[in-house]
C-alpha positions in Angstrom: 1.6 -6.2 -31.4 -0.9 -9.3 -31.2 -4.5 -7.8 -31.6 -5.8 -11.7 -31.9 -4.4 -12.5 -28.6 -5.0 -9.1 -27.2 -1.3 -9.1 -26.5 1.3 -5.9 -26.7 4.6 -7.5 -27.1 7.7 -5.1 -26.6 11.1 -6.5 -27.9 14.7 -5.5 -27.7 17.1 -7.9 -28.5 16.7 -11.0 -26.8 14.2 -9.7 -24.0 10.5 -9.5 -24.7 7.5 -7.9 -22.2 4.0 -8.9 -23.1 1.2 -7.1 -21.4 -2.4 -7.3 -22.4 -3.8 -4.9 -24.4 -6.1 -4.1 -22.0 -4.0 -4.0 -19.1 -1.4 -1.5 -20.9 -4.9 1.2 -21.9 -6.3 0.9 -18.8 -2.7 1.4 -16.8 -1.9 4.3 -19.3 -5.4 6.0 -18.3 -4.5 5.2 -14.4 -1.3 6.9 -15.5 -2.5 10.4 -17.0 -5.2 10.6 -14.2 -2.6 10.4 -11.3 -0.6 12.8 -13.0 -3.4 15.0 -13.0 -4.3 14.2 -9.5 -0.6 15.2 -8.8 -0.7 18.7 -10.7 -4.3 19.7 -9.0 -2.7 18.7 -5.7 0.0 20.9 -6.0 -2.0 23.8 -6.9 -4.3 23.8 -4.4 -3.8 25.3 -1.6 -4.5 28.8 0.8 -2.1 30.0 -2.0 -3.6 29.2 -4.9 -1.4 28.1 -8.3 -1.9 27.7 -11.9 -0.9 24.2 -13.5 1.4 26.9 -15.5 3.2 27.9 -12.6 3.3 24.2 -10.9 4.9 22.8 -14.3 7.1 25.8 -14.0 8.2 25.1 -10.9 8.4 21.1 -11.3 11.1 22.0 -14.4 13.0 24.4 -12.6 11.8 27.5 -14.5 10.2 29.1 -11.7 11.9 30.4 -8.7 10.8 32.7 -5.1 7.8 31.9 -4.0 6.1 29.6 -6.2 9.2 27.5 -6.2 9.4 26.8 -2.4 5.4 26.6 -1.8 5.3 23.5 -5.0 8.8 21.8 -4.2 9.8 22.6 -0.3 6.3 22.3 0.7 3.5 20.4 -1.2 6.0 18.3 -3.2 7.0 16.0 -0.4 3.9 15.1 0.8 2.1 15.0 -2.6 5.3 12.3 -3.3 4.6 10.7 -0.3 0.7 9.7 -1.1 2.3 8.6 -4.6 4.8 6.4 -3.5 3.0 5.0 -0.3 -0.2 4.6 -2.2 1.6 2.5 -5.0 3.2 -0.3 -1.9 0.0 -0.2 -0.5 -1.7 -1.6 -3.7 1.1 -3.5 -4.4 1.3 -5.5 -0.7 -2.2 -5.8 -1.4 -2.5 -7.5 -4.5 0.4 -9.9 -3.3 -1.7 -10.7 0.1 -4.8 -11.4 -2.2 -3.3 -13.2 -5.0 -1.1 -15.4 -2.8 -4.0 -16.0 -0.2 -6.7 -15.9 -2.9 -9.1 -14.2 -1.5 -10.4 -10.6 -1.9 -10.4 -10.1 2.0 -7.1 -10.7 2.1 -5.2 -7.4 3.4 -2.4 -6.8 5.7 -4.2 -4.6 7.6 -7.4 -6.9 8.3 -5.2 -9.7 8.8 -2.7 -8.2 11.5 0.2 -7.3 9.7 -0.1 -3.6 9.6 -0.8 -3.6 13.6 2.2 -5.8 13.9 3.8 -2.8 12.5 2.3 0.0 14.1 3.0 -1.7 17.2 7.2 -2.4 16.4 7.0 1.2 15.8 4.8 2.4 18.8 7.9 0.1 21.0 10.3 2.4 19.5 8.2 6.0 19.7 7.2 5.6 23.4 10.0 2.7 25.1 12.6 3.3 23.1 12.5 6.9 21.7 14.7 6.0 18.9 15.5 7.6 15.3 13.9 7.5 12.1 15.7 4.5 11.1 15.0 2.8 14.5 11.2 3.2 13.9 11.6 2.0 10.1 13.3 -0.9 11.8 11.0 -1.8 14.8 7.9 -1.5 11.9 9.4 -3.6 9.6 10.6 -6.2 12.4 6.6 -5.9 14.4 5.6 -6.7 10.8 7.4 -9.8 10.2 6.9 -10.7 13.8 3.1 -11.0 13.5 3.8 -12.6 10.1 5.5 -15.6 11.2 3.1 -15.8 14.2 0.2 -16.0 12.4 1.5 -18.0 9.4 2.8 -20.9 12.1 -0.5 -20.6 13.7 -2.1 -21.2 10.6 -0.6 -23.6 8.9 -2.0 -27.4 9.0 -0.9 -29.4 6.0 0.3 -26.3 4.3 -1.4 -22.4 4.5 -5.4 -22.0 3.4 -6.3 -18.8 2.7 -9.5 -18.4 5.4 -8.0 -19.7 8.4 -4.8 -17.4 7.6 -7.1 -14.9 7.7 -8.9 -15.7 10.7 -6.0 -16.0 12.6 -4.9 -13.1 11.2 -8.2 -11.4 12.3 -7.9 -12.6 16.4 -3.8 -11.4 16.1 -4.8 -8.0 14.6 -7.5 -7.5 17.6 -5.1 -8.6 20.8 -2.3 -6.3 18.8 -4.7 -3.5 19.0 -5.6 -3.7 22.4 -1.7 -4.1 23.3 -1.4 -1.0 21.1 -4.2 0.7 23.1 -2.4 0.0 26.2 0.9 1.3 25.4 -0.5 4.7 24.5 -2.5 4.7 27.3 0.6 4.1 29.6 2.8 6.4 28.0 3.1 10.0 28.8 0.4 12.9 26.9 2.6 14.5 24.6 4.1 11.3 23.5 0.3 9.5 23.5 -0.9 12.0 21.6 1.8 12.2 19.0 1.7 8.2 18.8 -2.6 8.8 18.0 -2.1 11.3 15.6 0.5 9.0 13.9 -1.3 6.3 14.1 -4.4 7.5 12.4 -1.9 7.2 9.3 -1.2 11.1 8.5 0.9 12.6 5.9 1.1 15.9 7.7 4.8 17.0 8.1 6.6 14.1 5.9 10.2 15.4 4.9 11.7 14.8 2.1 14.3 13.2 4.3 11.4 10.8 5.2 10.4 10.6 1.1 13.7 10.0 -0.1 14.2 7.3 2.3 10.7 5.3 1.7 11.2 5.7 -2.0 14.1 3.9 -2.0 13.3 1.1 0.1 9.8 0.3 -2.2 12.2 0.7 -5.2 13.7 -1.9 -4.3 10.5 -4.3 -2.8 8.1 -3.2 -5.6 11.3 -4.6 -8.2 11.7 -7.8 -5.9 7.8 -7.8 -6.8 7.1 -7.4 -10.4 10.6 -10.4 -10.5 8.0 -12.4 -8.2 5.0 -12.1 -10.4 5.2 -15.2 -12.3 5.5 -17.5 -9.4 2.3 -15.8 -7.8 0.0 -15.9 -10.7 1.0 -19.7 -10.6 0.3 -19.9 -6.7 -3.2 -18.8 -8.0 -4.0 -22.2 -10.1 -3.5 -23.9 -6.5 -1.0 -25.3 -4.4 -0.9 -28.8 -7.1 -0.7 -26.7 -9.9 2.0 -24.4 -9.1 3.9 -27.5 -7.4 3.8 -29.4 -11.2 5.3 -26.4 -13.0 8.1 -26.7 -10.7 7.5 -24.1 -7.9 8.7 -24.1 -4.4 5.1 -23.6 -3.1 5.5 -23.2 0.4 8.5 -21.2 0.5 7.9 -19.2 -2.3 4.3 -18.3 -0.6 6.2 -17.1 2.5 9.0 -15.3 0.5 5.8 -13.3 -1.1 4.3 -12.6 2.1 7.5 -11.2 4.1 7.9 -8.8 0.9 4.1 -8.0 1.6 4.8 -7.5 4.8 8.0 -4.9 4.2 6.2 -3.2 1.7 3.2 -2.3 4.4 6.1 -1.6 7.3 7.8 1.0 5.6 4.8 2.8 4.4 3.7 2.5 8.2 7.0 3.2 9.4 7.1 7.1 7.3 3.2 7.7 7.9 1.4 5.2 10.6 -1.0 2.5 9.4 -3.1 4.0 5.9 -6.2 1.6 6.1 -8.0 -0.3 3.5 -6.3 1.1 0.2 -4.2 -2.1 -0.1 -7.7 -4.0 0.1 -9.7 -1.7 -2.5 -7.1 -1.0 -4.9 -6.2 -4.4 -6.3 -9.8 -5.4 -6.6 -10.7 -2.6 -8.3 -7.2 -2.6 -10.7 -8.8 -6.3 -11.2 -12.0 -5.2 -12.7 -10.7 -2.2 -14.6 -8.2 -4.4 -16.0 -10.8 -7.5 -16.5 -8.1 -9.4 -15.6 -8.0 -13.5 -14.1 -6.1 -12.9 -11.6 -4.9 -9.8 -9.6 -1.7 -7.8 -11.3 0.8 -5.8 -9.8 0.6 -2.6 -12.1 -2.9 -1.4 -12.0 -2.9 -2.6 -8.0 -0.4 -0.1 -7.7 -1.7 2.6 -10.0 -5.1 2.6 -8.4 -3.6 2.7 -5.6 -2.0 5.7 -6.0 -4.4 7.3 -7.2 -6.4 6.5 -4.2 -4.0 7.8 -1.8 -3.6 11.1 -3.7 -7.1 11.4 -3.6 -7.5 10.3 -0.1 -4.7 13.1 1.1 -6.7 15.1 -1.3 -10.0 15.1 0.4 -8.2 15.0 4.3 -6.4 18.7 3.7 -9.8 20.4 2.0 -13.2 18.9 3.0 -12.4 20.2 6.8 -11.6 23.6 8.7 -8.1 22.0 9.6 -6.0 19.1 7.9 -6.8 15.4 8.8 -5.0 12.5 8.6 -5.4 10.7 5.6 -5.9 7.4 7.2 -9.5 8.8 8.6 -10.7 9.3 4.9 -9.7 5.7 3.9 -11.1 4.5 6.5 -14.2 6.3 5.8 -14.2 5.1 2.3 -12.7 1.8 2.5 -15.2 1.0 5.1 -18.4 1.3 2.9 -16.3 -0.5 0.1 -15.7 -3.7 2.7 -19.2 -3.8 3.7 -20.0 -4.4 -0.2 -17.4 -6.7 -0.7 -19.0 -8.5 2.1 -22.2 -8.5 0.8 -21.3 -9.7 -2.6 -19.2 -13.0 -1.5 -22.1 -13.7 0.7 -24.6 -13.5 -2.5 -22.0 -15.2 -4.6 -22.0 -18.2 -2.1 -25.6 -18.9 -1.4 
């Protein structure tokens, strides 16, 4: 351990981790307060639990009644927030660090209704399976990815006119969106709204299971892709002396953005605004440079499980979690605003 350098250096053999010591408290705290976010989730409920009986049940000690209500039915959707909220934060911080700029997020900037509308193609033309819809998000995703990247780019990528393309893309995608639901028949239009609204009513653990794997596997791809992104965020000269691929490896981090946003929108429709708050505010908890991937991803966790939280028990009947995030992310992007615009002048 390094206390001059603020460093905590974990070695084993020949491989070495450094965090900073900062990072590492402040992650452990994120840590203990999702799990407690977790626990009170599963106990609450029109059948109320102790966090006795919810440990219990988690270990395999209780069975009946208590067993099904914690594992068969709050479990997967409390797993769900968890999981989803951690891409979210995740995509996020990629988007922002790679763009640098706070406003960058997949869901300002298009990507997200790229998605919904892959999967809205599948839900109302198509009326495919699960793994169709993962599919036609992931692929509406990438889509508006490589549109507004080659729309973009001039001499190379800039940040701010990525993301006012991004901006005009997301806008003629939402009225497309708008259109298709309006053309398609009630029951289907309605259950396409719902959806889209980003819910975490009904997810399976089929649906869990699934997800879980697939961000496995991005959020690994991720943390293997950190060092080239922190040196993206130097600048384009910088990175390119220390031997990076800068173009290339910029679109590389944004199609892994991109899938990380489609699958959480292919289980659960488009959750708004956490992968925009939660790496700023991992950021400032951490008092970090730059953005990093592990509090992005613990905040945003956290914010999802809160989120879901707030959408099953501040109304008469469930809402989707995506109205909440909206709700809040929407006050938090009106202060973002307003502090670049002071920071500028």
């Amino acid at each position: 351990m390094d206390f001059g350098r603020r460093l905590l250096v974990l070695r084993r053999r020949r491989v070495a981790v450094r965090f900073e010591w900062r990072s590492f408290i402040i992650c452990s705290v994120l840590a203990l307060a999702v799990a407690c976010m977790v626990v009170l989730a599963l106990m609450t409920g029109s059948y109320q639990l102790s966090p006795g009986q919810v440990v219990s049940a988690l270990t395999g000690r209780e069975s009946g009644l208590v067993h099904d209500i914690v594992v068969e039915w709050r479990l997967p959707r409390v797993a769900a927030a968890l999981v989803f909220g951690a891409a979210l934060g995740v995509s996020g911080a990629i988007f922002q660090s790679v763009l640098r700029n706070p406003l960058a997020d997949p869901g300002i900037i298009g990507f997200s209704q790229g998605s919904y509308t892959g999967a809205l193609i599948v839900i109302l033309v198509v009326n495919g399976s699960y793994w169709q819809l993962v599919g036609g998000a992931v692929a509406g995703g990438i889509a508006t990815a490589v549109a507004v990247y080659l729309l973009a780019f001039r001499r190379g990528v800039q940040g701010f006119r990525l993301i006012i393309v991004g901006i005009g893309i997301s806008s003629m995608l939402g009225s497309l969106n708008t259109w298709l639901i309006l053309k398609a028949d009630l029951d289907q239009a309605m259950a396409a709204a719902t959806w889209g609204a980003g819910s975490l009513n009904g997810v399976s653990w089929t649906q869990v299971v699934i997800g879980a794997a697939c961000i496995a596997v991005l959020l690994l791809l991720a943390a293997m892709s950190s060092r080239p992104m922190r040196q993206l965020e130097l600048g384009d000269d910088a990175a390119a002396a220390q031997g990076v691929r800068v173009s290339a490896t910029r679109l590389g981090l944004i199609v892994l953005g991109v899938a990380l946003t489609a699958t959480v929108t292919a289980a659960s429709g488009p959750i708004a605004f956490i992968s925009l708050v939660a790496p700023q505010i991992g950021r400032r908890l951490a008092r970090s440079a730059g953005i990093t991937l592990a509090p992005a991803a613990l905040v945003g966790a956290l914010l999802c499980l809160a989120a879901d939280y707030l959408a099953q028990h501040v109304a008469p009947t469930p809402l989707p979690v995506g109205i909440i995030t909206v709700m809040l992310g929407g006050g938090y992007l009106g202060w973002l605003l307003i502090t670049e615009a002071r920071r500028r002048l």
